[in-house]
ZAZATI-144753 format. One line per 5 residues: number of its first residue (from 1); for each residue x negated, y, z of N, C-alpha, C. Coordinates in Angstrom, 3 decimals, padded with zeros to 6 digits. Atoms other than C-alpha are relative to their C-alpha. Example, Ala and Ser with C-alpha at 12.3 -4.5 7.8 and 13.67 -1.06 7.14 Angstrom:
ZAZATI-144753
1> -000.890:-001.190:000.000:-012.300:-004.500:007.800:-000.900:001.200:000.000; 000.820:-001.190:-000.060:-013.670:-001.060:007.140:000.770:001.090:000.730
This chain:
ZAZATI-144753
1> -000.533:-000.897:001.030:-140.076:031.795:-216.449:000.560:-000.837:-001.139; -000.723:000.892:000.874:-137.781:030.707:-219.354:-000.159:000.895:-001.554; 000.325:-000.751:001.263:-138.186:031.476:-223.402:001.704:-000.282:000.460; -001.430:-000.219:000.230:-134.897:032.594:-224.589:-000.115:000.356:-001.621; 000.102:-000.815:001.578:-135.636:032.699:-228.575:001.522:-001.076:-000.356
6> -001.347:000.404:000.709:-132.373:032.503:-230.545:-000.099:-001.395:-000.263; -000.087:001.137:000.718:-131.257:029.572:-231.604:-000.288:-001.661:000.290; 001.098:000.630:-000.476:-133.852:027.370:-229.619:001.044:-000.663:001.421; -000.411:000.696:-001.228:-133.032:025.195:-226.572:-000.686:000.801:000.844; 001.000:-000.421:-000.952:-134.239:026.973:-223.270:-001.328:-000.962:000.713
11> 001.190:000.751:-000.189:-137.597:025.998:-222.433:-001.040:000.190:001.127; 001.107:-000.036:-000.511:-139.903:026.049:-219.673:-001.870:000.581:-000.704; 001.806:-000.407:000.492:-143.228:028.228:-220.324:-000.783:-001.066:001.101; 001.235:001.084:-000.479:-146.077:025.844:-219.649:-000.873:000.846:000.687; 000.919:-000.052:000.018:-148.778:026.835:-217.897:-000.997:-000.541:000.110
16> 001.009:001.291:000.691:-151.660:025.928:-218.929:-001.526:-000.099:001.064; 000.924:000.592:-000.413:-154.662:024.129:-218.043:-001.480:001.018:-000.248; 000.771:-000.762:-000.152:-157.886:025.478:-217.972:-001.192:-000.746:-000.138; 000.513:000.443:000.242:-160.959:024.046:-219.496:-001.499:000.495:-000.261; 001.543:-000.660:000.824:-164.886:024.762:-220.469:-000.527:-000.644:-000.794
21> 000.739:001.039:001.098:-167.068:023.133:-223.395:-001.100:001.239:000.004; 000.929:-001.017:000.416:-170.519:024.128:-224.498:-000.412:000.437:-001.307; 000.063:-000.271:001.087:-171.482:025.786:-227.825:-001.374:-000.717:000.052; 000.537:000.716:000.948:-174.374:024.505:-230.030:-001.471:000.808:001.126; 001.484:-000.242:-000.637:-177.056:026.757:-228.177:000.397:000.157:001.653
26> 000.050:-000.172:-000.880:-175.994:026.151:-224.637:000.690:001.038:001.253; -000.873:-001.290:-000.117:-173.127:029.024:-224.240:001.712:-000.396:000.501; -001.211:000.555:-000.499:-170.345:028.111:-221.567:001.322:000.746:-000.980; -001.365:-000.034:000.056:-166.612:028.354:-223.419:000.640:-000.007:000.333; -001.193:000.166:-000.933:-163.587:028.844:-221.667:001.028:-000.123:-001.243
31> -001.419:-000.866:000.821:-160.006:028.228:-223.124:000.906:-000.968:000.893; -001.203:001.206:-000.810:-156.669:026.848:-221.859:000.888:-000.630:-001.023; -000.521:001.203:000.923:-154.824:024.464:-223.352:001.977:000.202:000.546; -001.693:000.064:-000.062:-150.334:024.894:-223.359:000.086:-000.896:-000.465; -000.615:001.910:000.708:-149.333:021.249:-223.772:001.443:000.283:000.185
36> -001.224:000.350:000.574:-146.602:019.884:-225.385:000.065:-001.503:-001.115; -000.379:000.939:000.524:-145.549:017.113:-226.714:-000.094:-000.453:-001.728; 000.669:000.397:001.690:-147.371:016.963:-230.478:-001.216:-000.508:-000.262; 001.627:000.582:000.036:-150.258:015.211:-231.935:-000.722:001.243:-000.999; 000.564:-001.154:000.209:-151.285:019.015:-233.377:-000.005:001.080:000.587
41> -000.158:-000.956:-001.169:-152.513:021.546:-231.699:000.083:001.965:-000.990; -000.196:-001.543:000.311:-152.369:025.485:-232.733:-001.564:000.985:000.839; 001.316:-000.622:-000.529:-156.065:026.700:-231.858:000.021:001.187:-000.531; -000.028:-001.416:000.402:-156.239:030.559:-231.224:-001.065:000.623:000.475; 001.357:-000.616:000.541:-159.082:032.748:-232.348:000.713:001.401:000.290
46> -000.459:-001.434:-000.081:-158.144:036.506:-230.464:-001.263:000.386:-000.690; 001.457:-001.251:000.542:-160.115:039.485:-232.162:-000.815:000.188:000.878; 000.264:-001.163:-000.734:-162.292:041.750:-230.663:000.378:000.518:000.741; -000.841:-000.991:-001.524:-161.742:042.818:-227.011:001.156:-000.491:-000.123; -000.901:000.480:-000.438:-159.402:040.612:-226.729:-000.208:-001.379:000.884
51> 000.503:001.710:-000.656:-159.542:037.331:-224.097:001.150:-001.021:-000.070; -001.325:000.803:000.438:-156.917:034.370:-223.801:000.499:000.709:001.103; -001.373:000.405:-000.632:-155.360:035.409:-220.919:000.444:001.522:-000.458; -000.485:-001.438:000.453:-154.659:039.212:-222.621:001.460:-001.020:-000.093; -001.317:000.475:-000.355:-150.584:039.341:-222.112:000.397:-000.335:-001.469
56> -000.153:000.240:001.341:-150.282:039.130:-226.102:-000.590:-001.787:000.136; 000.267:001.494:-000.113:-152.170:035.737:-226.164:001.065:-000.420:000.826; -001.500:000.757:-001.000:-149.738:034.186:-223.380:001.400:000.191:-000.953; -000.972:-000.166:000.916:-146.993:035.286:-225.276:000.310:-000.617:-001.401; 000.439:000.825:000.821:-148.078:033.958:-228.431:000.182:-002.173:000.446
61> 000.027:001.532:-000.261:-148.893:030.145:-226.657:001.544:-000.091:000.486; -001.134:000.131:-000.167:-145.489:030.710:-225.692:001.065:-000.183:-000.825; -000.636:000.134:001.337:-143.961:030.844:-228.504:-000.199:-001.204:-000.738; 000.673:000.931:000.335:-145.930:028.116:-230.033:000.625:-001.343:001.225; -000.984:000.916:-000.814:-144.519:025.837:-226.972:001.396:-000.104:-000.420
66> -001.420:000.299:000.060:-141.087:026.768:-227.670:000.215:-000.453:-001.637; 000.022:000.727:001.256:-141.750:025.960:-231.234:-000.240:-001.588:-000.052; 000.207:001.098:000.076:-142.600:022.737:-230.537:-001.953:-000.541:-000.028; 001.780:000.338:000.203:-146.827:022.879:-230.597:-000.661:000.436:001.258; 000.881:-000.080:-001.023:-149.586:022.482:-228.427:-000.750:001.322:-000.233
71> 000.667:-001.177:-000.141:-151.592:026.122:-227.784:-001.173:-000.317:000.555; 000.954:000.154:-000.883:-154.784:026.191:-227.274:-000.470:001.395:-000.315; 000.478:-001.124:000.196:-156.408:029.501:-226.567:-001.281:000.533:000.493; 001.289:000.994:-000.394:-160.247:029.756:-226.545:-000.827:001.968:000.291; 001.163:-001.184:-000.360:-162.657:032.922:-225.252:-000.889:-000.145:-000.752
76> 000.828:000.619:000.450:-165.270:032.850:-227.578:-001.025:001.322:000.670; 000.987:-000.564:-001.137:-168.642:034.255:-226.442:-000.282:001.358:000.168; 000.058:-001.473:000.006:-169.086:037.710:-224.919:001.775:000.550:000.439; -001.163:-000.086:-000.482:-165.340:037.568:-223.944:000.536:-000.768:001.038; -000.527:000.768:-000.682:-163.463:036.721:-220.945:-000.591:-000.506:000.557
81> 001.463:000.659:-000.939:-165.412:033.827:-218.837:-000.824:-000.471:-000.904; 001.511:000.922:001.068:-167.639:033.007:-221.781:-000.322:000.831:000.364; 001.300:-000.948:-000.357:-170.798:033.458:-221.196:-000.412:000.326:-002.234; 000.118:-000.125:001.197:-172.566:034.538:-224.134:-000.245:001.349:-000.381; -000.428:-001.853:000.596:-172.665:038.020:-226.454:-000.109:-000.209:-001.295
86> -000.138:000.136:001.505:-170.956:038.613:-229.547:-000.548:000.452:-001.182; 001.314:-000.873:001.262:-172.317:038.793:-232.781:001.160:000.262:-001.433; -000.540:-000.336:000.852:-169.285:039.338:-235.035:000.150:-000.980:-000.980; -000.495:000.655:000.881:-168.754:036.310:-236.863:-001.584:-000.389:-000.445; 001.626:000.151:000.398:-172.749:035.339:-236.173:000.112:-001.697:000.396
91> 000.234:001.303:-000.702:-172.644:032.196:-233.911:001.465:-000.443:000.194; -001.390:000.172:-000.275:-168.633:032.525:-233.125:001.147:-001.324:-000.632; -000.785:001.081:000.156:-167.575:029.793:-235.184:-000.797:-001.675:000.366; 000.238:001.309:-001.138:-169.544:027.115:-233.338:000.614:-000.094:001.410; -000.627:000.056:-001.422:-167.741:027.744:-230.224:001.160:-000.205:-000.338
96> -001.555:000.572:000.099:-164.315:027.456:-231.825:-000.411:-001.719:-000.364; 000.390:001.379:000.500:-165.923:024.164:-233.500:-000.345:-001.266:001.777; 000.140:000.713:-000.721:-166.862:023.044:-229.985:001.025:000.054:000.724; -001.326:000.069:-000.905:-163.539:023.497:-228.254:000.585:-000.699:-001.126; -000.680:001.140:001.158:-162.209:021.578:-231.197:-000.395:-001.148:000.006
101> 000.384:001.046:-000.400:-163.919:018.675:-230.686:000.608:-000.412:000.959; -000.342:000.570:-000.983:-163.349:018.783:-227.300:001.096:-000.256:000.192; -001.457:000.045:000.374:-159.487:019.099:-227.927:000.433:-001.341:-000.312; -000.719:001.023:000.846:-159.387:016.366:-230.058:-000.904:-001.587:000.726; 000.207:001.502:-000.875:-161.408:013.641:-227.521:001.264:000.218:001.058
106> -001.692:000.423:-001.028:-157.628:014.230:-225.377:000.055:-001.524:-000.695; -000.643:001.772:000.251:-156.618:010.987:-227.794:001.104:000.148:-000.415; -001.139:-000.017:000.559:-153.098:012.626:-228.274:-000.038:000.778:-001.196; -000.223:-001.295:001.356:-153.875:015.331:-230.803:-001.389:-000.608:-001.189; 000.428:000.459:001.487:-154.823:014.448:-234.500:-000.573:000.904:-000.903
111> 000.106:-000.717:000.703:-154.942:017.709:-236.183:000.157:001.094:000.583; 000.620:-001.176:-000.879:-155.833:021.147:-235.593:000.480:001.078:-001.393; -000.780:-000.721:001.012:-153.931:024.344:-237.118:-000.726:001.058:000.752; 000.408:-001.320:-000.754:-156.188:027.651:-236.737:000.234:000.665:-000.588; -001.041:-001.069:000.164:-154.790:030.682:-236.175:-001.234:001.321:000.774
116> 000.923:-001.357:-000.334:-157.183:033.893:-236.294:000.262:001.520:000.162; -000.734:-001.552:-000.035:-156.187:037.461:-235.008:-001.223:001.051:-000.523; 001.068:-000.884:000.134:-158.808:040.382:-236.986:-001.041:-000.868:-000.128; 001.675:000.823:000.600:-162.337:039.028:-236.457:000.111:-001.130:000.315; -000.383:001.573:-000.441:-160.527:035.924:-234.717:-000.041:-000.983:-001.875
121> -000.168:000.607:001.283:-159.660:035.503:-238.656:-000.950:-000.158:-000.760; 001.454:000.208:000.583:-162.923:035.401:-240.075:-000.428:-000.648:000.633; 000.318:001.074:-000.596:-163.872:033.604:-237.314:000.168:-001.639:-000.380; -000.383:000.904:000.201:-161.533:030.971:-237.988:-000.266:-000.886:-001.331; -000.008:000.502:001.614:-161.899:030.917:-241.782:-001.683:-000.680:000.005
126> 000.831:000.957:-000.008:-165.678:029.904:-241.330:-000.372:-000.890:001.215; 000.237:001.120:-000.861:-165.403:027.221:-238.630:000.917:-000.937:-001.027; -000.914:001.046:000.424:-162.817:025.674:-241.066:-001.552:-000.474:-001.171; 001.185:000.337:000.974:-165.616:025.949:-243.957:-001.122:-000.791:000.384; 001.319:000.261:-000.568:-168.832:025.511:-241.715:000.009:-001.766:000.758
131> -000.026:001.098:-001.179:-167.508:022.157:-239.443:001.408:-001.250:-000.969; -001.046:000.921:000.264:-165.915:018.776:-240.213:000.920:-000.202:001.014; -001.125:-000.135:-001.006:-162.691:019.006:-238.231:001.270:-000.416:-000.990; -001.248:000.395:000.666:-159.366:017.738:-239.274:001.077:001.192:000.423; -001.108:-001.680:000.292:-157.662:021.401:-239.931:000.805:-000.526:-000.907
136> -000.870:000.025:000.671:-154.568:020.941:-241.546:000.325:001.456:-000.789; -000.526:-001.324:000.537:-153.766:025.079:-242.283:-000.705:000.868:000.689; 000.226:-001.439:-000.058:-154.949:028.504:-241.572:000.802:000.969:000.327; -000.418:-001.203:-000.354:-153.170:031.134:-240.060:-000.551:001.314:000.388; 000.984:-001.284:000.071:-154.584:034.495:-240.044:000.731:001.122:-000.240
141> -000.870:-001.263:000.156:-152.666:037.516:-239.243:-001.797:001.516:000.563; 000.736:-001.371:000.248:-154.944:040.882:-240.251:-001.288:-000.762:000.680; 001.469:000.373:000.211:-158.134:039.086:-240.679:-001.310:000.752:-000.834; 000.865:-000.562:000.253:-161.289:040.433:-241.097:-000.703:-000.649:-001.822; 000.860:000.798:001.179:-163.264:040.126:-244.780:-001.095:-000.464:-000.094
146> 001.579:-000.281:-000.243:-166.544:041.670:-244.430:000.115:000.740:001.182; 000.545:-001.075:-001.236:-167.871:043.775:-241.395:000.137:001.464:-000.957; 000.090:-001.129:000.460:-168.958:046.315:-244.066:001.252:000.746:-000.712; -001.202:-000.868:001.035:-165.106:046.793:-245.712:000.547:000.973:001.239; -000.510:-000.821:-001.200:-164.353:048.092:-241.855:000.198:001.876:-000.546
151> -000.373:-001.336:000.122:-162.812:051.640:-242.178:000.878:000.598:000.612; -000.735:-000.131:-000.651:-161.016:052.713:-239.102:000.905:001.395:-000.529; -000.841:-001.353:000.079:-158.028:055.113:-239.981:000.840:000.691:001.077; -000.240:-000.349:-001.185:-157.873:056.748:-236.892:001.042:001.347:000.464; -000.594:-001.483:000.078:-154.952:059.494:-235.636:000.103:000.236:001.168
156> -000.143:-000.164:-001.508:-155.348:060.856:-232.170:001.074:000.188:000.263; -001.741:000.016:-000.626:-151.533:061.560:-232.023:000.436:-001.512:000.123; -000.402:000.944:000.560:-151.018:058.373:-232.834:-000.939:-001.636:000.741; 001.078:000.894:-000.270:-154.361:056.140:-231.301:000.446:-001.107:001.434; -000.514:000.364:-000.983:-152.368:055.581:-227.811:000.573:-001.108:000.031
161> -000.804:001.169:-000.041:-149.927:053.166:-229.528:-000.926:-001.299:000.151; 000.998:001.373:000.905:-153.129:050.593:-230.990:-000.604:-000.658:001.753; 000.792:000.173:-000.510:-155.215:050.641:-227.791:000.246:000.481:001.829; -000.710:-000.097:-001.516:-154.207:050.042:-223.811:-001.219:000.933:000.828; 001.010:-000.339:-000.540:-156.311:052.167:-221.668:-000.660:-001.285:001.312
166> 000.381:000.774:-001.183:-156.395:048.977:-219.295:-001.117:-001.078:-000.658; 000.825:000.811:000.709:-157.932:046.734:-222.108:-001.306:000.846:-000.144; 001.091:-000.875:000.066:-160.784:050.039:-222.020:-001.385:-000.628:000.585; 000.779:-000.014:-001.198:-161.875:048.660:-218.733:-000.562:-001.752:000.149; 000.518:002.090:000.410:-162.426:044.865:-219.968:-001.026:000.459:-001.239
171> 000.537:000.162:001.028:-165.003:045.361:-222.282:-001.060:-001.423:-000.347; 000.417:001.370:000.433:-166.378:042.475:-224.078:-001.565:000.295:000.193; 001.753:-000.591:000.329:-170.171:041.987:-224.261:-000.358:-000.124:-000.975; 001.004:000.049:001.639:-171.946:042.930:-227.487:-001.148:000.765:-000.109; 000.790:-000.519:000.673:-174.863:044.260:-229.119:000.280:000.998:-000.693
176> 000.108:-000.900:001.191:-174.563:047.833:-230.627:-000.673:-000.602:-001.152; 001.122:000.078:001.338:-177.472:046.947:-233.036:000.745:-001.214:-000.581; -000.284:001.110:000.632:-175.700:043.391:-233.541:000.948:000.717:-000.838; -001.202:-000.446:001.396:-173.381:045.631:-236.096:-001.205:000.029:-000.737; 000.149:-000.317:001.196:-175.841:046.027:-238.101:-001.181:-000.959:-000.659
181> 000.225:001.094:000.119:-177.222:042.528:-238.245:000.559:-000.618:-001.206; -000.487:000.904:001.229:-176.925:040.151:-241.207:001.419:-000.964:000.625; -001.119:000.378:-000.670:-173.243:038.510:-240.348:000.424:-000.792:-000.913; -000.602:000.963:001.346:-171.322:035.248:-242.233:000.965:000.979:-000.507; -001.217:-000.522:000.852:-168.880:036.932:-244.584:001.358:-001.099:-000.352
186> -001.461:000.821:-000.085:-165.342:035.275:-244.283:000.455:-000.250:-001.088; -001.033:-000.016:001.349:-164.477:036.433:-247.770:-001.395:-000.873:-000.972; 000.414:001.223:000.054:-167.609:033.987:-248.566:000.216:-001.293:-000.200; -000.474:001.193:-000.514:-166.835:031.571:-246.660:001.496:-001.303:-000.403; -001.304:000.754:000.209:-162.849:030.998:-247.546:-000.197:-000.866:-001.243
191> 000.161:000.944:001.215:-164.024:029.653:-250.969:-000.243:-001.693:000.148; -000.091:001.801:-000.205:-165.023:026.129:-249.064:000.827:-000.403:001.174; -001.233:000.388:-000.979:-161.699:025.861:-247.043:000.570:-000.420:-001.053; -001.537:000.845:000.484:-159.426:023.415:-248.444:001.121:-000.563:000.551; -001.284:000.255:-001.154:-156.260:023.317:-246.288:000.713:001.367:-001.040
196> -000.871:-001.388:000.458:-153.394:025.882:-247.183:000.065:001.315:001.141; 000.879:-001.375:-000.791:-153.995:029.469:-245.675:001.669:000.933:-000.094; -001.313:-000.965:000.182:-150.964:032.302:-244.883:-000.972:001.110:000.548; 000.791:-001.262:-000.482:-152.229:035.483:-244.599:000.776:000.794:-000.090; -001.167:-000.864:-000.746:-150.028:037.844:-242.479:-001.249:001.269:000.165
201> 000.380:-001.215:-000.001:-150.937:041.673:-242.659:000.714:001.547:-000.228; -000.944:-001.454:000.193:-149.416:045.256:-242.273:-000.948:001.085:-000.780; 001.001:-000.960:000.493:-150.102:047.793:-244.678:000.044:000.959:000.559; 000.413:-000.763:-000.227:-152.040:050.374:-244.187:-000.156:-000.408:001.890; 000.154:000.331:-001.447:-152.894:048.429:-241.032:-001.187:001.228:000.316
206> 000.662:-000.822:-000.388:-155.003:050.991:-239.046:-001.643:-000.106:000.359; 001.350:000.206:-000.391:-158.004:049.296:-238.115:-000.368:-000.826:-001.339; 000.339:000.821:000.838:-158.315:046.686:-240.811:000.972:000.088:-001.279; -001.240:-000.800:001.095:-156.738:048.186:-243.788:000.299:-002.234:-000.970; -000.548:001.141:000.670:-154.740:045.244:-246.056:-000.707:-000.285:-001.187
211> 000.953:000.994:001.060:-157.399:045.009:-248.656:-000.243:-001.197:000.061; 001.385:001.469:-000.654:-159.360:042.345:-246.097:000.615:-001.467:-000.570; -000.316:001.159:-000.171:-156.556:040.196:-246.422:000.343:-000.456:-001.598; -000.221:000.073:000.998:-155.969:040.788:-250.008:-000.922:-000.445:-001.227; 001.146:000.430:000.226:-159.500:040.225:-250.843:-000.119:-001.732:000.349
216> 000.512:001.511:-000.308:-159.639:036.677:-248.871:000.954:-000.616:-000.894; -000.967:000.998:001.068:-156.235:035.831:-250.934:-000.777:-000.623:-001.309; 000.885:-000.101:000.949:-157.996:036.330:-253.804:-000.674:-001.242:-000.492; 000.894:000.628:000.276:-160.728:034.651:-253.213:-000.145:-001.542:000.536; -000.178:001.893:-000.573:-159.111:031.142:-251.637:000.486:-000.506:-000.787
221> -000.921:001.362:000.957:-157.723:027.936:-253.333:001.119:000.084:000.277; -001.239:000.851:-000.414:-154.519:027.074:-253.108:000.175:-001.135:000.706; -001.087:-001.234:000.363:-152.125:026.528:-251.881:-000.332:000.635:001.134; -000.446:-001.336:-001.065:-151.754:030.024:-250.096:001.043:001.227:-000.195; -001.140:-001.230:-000.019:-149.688:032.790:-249.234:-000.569:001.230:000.366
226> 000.482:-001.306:-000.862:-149.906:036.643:-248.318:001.299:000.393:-000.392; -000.729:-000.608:-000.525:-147.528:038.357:-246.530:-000.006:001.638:000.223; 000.253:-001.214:-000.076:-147.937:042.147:-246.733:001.226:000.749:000.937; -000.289:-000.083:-000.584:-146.230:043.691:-244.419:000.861:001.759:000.126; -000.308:-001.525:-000.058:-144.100:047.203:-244.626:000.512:000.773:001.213
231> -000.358:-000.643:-000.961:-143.846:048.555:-241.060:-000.989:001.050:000.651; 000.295:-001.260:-000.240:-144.160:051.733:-239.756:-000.561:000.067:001.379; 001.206:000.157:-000.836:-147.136:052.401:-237.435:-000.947:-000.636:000.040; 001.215:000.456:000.535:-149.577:050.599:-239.124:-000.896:-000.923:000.889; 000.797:000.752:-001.029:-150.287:048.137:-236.536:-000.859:-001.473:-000.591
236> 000.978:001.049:000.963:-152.890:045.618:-236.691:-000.155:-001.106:001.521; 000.570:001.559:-000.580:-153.248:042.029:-235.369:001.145:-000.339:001.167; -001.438:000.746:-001.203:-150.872:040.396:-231.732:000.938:001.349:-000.335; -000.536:-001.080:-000.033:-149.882:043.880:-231.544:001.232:-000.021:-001.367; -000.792:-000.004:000.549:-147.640:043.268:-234.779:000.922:-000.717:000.350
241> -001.421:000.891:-000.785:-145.468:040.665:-232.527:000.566:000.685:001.161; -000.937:-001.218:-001.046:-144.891:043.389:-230.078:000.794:001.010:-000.655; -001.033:-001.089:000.719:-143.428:045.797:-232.373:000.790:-000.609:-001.238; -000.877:000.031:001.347:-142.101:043.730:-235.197:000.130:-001.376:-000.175; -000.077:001.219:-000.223:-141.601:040.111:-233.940:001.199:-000.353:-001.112
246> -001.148:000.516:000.617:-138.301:039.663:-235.956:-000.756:-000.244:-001.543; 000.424:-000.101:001.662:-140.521:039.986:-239.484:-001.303:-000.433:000.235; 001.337:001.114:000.244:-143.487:038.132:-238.436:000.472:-001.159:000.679; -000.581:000.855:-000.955:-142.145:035.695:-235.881:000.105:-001.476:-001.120; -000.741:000.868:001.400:-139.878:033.808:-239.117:-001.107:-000.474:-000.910
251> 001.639:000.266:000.907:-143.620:033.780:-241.200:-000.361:-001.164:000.139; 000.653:001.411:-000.522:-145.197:031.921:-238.586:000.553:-001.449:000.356; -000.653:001.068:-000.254:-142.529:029.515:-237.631:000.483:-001.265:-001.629; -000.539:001.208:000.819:-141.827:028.541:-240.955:-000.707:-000.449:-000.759; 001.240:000.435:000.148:-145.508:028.276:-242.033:-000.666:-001.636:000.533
256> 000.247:001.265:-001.125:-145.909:025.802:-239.250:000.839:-000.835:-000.290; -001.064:000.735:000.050:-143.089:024.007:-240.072:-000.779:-001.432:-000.496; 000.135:000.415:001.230:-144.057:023.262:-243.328:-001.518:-000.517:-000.082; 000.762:000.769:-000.223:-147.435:022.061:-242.091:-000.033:-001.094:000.955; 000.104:000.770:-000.544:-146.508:020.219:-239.302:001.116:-000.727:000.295
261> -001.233:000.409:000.157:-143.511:018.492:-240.142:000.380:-000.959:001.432; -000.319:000.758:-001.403:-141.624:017.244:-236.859:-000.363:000.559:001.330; -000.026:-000.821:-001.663:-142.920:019.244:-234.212:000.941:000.620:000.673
């Protein structure tokens, strides 16, 4: 298969490799790795009920190839072939922390750019805080704050667009009761990230309204950005590169740029 983004040289989609590492208490990881020719990679943190090989992820590392960066895209536990069960941003950022490591004994890659979708983004924001890793930036489209700001604005005419009935039949493994577990707080956490942060979000996103992300702005260092987002259907997280790639697409590419000069 061939990208065809404007402008761009045609490119060969990679496919990718396929790897495991173990987390901190003994919890197989899966992710695959889209190589390319940079010494930074683009480590991706899907939400909730989401795995790497969901067709959004692929799409995404695809993009990220034809941009010029390495993809790596990681299951964290309770999803996909991790073993494991999720706890919402309990144990989740030791498993991105241990596929990061393992990433970076390859020998070619130097630096590490994470990129969190929803609770992927809270995820991400405390593995950058919690772990010594050589993160250069933050990407975080409709990232989570707290658990407790959650306030689904739900419209049954309307619920069909957010949610595939095929993704129904993948369900992740979790803990009911683990909702109502003590959980790290992201909007915490971002206070000991020092890298620069973009925070991509649609208002009146539907699941994760644009406070979350307006809240973590807030409450990070510089330098950062937020991107608010004015499109109609209130979508939240990959799902905003399926319906509105032309106005996030330009964000991320030139986010990345501007952190990873030369790719």
């Amino acid at each position: 298969m061939m990208s065809s983004r404007k402008g761009s040289p045609t490119v060969l989609h990679v496919a990718p490799s396929t790897a495991q590492t173990v987390s901190f208490d003994g919890t197989p990881i899966h992710y695959d790795v889209y190589d390319a020719p940079s010494p930074n990679a683009v480590l991706v943190v899907p939400g909730f009920w989401r795995d790497r090989r969901h067709e959004s992820m692929i799409r995404l590392a695809h993009f990220l190839n034809a941009e010029g960066h390495r993809a790596v895209v990681v299951d964290v536990r309770g999803h996909g072939e991790s073993g494991g069960t999720y706890g919402f941003n309990l144990h989740e950022h030791h498993d991105v922390a241990a596929v990061a490591r393992e990433v970076l004994r390859n020998g070619t890659i130097s630096t590490l750019t994470l990129t969190g979708f929803s609770y992927g983004g809270a995820i991400a924001i405390s593995t950058a805080a919690r772990h010594e890793l050589p993160i250069n930036a933050l990407l975080l489209i409709s990232a989570v704050a707290d658990f407790e700001m959650i306030a689904p604005r739900i419209n049954p005419l309307t619920i069909h667009r957010h949610i595939a009935f095929s993704q129904a039949l993948r369900r992740p493994r979790f803990e009911w009761l683990m909702r109502r577990k003590a959980k790290i707080r992201a909007l915490d956490d971002v206070a000991d990230v020092h890298v620069p942060l973009c925070f991509i979000h649609v208002k009146n996103d539907w699941l994760i309204g644009h406070r979350h992300s307006v809240a973590l702005y807030e409450a990070a260092h510089e330098p950062k950005e937020l991107h608010l987002l004015d499109i109609e259907g209130n979508y939240h997280a990959d799902r905003i590169f399926n319906v509105a790639s032309d106005a996030v697409e330009p964000i991320v590419r030139e986010f990345l740029a501007r952190q990873v000069p030369g790719a």
